[in-house]
C-alpha positions in Angstrom: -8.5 46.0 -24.7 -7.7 43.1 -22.3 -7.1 42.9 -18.7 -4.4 41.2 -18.9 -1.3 43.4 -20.4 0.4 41.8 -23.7 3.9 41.2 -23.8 5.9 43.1 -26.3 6.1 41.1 -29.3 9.7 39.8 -30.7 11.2 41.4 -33.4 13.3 39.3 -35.6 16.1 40.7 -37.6 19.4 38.4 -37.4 19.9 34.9 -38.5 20.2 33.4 -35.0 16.9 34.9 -34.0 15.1 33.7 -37.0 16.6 29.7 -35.8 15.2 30.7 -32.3 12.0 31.4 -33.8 12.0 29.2 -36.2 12.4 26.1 -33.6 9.9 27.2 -30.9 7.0 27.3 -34.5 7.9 24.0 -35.3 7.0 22.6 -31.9 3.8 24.1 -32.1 0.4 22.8 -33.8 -0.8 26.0 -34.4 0.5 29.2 -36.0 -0.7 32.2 -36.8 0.7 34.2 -39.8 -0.1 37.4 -41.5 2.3 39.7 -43.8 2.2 43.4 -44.7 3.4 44.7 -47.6 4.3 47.6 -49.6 2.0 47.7 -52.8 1.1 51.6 -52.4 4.5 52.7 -52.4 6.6 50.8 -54.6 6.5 49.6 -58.4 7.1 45.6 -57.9 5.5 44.7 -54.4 7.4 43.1 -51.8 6.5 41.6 -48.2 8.1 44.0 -45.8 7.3 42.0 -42.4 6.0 38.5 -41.6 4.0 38.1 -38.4 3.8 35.0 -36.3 1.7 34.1 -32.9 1.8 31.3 -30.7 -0.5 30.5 -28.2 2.7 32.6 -25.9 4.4 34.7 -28.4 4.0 37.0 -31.0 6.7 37.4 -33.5 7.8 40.4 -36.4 10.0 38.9 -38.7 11.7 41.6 -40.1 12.2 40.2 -44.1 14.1 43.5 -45.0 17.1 42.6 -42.6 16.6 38.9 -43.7 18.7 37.3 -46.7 17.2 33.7 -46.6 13.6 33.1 -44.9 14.1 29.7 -46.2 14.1 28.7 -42.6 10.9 29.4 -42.6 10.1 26.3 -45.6 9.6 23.4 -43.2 7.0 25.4 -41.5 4.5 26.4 -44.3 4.9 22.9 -45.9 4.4 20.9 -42.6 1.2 18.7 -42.8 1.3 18.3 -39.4 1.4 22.1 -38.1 -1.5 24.2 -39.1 -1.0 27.6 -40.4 -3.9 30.2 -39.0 -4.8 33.3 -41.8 -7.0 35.6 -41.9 -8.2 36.1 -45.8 -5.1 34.4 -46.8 -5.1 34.4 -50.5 -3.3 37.7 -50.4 -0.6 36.4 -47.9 0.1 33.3 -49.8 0.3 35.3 -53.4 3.1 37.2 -51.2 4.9 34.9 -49.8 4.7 32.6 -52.8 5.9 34.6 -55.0 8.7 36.3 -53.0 9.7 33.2 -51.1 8.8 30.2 -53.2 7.0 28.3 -50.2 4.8 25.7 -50.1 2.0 25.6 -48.4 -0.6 22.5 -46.3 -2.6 22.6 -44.0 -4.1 26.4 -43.7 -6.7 27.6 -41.8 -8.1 30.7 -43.1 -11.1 32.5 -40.1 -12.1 34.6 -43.1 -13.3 31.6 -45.1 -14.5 30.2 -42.0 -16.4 32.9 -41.3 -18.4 33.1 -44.7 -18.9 29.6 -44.6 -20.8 30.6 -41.2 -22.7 33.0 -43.0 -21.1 35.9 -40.9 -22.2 38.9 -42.7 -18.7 41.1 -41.0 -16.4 39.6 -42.2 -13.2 41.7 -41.6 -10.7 41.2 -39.1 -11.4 44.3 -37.8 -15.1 43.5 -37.8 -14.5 39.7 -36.9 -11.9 41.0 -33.5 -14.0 43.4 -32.1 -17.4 40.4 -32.3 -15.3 37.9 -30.3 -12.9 39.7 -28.1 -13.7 43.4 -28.3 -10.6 44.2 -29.6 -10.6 47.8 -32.0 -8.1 47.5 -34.7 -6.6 50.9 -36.4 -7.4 50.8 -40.0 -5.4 53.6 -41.4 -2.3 51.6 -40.7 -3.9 49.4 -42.9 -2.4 51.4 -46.4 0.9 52.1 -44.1 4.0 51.7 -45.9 5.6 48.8 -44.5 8.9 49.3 -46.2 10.2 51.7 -44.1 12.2 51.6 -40.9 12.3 51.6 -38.2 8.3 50.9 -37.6 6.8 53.1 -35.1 5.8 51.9 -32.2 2.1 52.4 -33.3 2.3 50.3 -36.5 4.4 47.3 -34.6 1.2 47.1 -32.4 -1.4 47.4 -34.8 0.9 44.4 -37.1 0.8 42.0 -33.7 -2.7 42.2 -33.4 -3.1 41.0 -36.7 -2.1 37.9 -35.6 -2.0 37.6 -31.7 -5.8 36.7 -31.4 -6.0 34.3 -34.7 -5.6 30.8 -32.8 -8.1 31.5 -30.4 -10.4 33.1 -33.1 -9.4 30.0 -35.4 -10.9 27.8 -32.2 -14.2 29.6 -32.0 -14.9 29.3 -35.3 -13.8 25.6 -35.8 -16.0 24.7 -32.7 -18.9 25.8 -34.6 -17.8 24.2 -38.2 -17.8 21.0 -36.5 -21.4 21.5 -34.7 -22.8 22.8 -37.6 -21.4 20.1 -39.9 -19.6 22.4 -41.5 -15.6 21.6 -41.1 -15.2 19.3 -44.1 -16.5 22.4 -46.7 -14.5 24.4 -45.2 -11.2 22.2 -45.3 -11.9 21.6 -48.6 -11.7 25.5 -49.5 -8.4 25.8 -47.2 -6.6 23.0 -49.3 -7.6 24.9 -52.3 -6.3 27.6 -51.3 -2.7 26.4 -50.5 -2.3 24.7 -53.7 -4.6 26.6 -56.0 -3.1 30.3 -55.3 -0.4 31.6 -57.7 1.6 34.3 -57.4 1.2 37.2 -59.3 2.9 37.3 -62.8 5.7 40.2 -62.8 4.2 43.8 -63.8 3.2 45.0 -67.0 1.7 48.3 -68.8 -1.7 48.0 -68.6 -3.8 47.6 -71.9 -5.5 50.9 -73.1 -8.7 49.6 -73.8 -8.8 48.4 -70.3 -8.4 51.5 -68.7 -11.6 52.7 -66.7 -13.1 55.9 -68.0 -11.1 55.8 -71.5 -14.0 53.5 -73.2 -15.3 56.7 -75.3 -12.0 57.4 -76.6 -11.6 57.1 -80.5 -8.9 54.2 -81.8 -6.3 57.2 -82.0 -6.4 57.7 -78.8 -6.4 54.9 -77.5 -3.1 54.8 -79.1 -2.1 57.8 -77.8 -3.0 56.5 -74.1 -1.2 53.4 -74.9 2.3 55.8 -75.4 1.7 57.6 -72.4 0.8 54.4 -70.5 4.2 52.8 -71.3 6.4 55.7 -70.5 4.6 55.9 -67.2 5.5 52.5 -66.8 8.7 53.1 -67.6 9.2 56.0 -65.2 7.3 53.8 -62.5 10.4 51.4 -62.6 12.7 53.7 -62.4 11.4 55.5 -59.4 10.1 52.2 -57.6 6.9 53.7 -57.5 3.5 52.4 -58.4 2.1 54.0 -61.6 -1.1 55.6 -60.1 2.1 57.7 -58.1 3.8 59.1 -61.3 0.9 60.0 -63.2 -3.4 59.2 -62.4 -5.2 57.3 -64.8 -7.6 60.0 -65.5 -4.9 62.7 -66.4 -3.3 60.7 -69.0 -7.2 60.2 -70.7 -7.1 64.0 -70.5 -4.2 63.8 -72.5 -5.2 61.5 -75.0 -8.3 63.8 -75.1 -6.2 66.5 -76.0 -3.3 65.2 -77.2 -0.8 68.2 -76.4 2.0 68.1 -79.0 4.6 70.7 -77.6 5.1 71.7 -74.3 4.0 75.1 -74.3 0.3 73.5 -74.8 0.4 71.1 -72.8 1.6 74.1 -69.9 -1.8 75.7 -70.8 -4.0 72.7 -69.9 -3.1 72.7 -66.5 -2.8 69.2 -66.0 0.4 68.4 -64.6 0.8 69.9 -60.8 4.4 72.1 -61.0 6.8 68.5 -59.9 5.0 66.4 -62.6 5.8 69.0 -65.1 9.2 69.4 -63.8 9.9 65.4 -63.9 7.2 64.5 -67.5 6.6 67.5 -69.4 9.0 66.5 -72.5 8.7 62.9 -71.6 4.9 63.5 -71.8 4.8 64.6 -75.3 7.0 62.7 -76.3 5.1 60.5 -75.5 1.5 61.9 -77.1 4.0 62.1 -80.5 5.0 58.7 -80.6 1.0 58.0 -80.6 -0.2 59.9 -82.8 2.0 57.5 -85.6 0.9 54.1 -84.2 -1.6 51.8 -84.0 -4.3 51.5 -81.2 -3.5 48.5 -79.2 -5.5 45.0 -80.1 -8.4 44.7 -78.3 -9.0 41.4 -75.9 -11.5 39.7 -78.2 -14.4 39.4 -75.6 -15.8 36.1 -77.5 -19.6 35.6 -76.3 -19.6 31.5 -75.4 -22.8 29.8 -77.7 -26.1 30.0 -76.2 -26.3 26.3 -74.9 -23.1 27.4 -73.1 -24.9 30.5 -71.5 -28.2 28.8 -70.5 -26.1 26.0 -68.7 -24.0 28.5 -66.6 -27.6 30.7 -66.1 -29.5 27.4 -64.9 -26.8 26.7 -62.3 -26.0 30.3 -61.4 -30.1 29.8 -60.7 -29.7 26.7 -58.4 -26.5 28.1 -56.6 -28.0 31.2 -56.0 -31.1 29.4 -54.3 -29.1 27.0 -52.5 -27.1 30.4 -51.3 -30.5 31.5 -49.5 -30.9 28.1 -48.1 -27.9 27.6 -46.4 -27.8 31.8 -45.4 -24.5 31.9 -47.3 -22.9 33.8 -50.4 -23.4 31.9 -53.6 -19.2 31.2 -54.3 -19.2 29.4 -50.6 -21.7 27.1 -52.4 -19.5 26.7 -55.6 -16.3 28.9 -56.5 -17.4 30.5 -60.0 -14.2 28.7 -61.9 -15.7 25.7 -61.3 -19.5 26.8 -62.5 -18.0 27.7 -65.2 -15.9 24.7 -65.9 -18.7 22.3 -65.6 -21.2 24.9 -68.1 -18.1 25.4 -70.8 -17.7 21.4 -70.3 -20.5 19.3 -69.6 -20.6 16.2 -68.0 -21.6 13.2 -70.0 -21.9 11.2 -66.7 -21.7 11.0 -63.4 -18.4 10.1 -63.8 -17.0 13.3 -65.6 -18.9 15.2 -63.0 -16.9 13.8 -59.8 -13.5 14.4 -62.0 -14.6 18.3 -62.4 -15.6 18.3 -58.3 -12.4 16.0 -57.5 -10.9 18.9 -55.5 -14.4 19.9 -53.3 -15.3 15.9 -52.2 -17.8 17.8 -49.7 -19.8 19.7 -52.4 -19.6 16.5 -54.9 -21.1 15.0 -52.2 -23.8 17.2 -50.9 -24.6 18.8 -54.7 -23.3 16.2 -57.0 -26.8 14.5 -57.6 -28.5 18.3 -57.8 -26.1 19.3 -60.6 -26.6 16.0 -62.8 -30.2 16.4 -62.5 -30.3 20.4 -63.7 -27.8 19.3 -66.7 -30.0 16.3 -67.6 -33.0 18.7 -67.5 -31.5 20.6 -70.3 -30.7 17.7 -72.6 
């Protein structure tokens, strides 16, 4: 991959280490930082290893092992050292929500890269472009929660990271010739203070299940039982949902709605362990159902027509200004904020730069275009 070998990365599973670490990062002005978690194989997700690279070290920080990362604070809030992602929404959901940190000054190549108008935009993709570098995928859906790592997966998790300043430098280099670097701080900042973690999980809706909207009311109440007591035994196994019972089998169910479980034997829908572990939980289940109410329905409000055209006549202009600039249309203008300006019109120039406060770039370089489309519909 190189000609030069790399040096084994650092693993990072005791208190003193994580100091050691922890002061060499906060010399630096870079950092590079990715996370891997455990969403396929457990009910509430949780980060399961940190990475960090220097422009001499690469770092696993072992979060498992870890009590308190809250070492790691100074770091993520420093305005001074920038932190180098690759698609970091996903990292900072994780390590927001598991950690509580706070996050300035990101750089995210992802973002930089569609700001570029790359067309591969993967780190995969983006690694093997720059510095023919092949990444293995399949480690990719790994589960990250167990231990010890094999050798394979620690590799494959240092990679993610050990080329991301040098990556990060390419990229900015041609931001700034192309004019390009203030757009794309403006989408890094938004990122660090705009991205919430996820709320703590809940039973899905019925309704919202895909490939259950022919289902009568009934059974949609019916799905809505089995729903919750796969939720249920998704806690209590730490497993996610899909991994107790599919999606699809429990719309078969509702379909058929089974109410002992001698028929529900005879539809051959449970493989011989889910029968084991669900069978009387199952009808249970399908029972309860058939007494209750379907769940309430999201009411799916259609906004009045002057709200429509608006967001229609800018989707219009951003789509254009897309082609121009050889981008996708959300690098022009994140949807939220289409939206916000269609839902809420400006009455002057004025209540425009408030809605655009947070993208000074765009309000800049569009701000005049988007007054003069709304004033067009007046």
């Amino acid at each position: 991959m190189t000609e030069n070998p790399i040096a084994p990365p650092i693993w990072v599973d005791t208190p003193q280490n994580l100091t050691k670490m922890v002061d060499d990062l906060l010399n630096c002005e870079q950092v590079a930082v990715d996370t891997e978690s455990n969403s396929l194989f457990a009910y509430r997700e949780q980060v399961c290893l940190i990475q960090f690279s220097t422009n001499t070290l690469d770092y696993l920080v072992d979060p498992l092992a870890l009590t308190d990362l809250s070492a790691l604070a100074p770091l993520f809030a420093s305005h001074r050292i920038e932190k180098i992602f690759h698609a970091a929404e996903y990292d900072l959901i994780c390590l927001k929500r598991d950690f509580h940190f706070e996050f300035h000054h990101i750089f995210d190549t992802m973002q930089a890269a569609r700001i570029l108008g790359r067309k591969k935009i993967g780190l995969g993709d983006v690694l093997e472009e720059e510095f023919g570098v092949k990444l293995e995928k399949r480690y990719q859906r790994a589960n990250w929660g167990e231990r010890p790592l094999s050798p394979a997966m620690l590799s494959y998790a240092r990679l993610d990271t050990h080329y991301l300043i040098p990556l990060r430098n390419r990229l900015a280099e041609e931001l700034k010739r192309k004019g390009l670097m203030p757009l794309a701080q403006e989408d890094f900042e938004y990122l660090a203070q705009n991205t919430a973690p996820n709320p703590e999980p809940q039973p899905l809706n019925a309704w919202k299940v895909s490939g259950g909207k022919d289902l009568t009311p009934q059974q949609h109440a019916i799905l809505q039982a089995l729903i919750e007591y796969r939720d249920q035994q998704a806690r209590l196994a730490n497993l996610p949902p899909f991994k107790v019972l599919p999606n699809e089998v429990l719309i078969h169910l509702a379909e058929t709605a089974p109410q002992t479980t001698e028929d529900l034997y005879h539809l051959h829908l449970l493989s011989p362990v889910q029968w084991r572990r669900h069978a009387t939980g199952v009808v249970h289940a399908i029972r309860s159902g058939l007494h209750t109410a379907p769940p309430p329905r999201n009411s799916n409000h259609r906004p009045d027509e002057d709200v429509m055209e608006r967001l229609e006549v800018l989707k219009e202009w951003r789509k254009k200004t897309a082609r121009q600039m050889g981008v996708e249309s959300d690098v022009i203008l994140p949807r939220s904020i289409l939206e916000k300006i269609a839902f809420s019109p400006p009455a002057c120039l004025t209540d425009l730069d408030t809605l655009l406060k947070e993208f000074p770039w765009r309000r800049e370089k569009f701000g005049h275009q988007i007054w003069k489309i709304l004033q067009k519909r007046e």
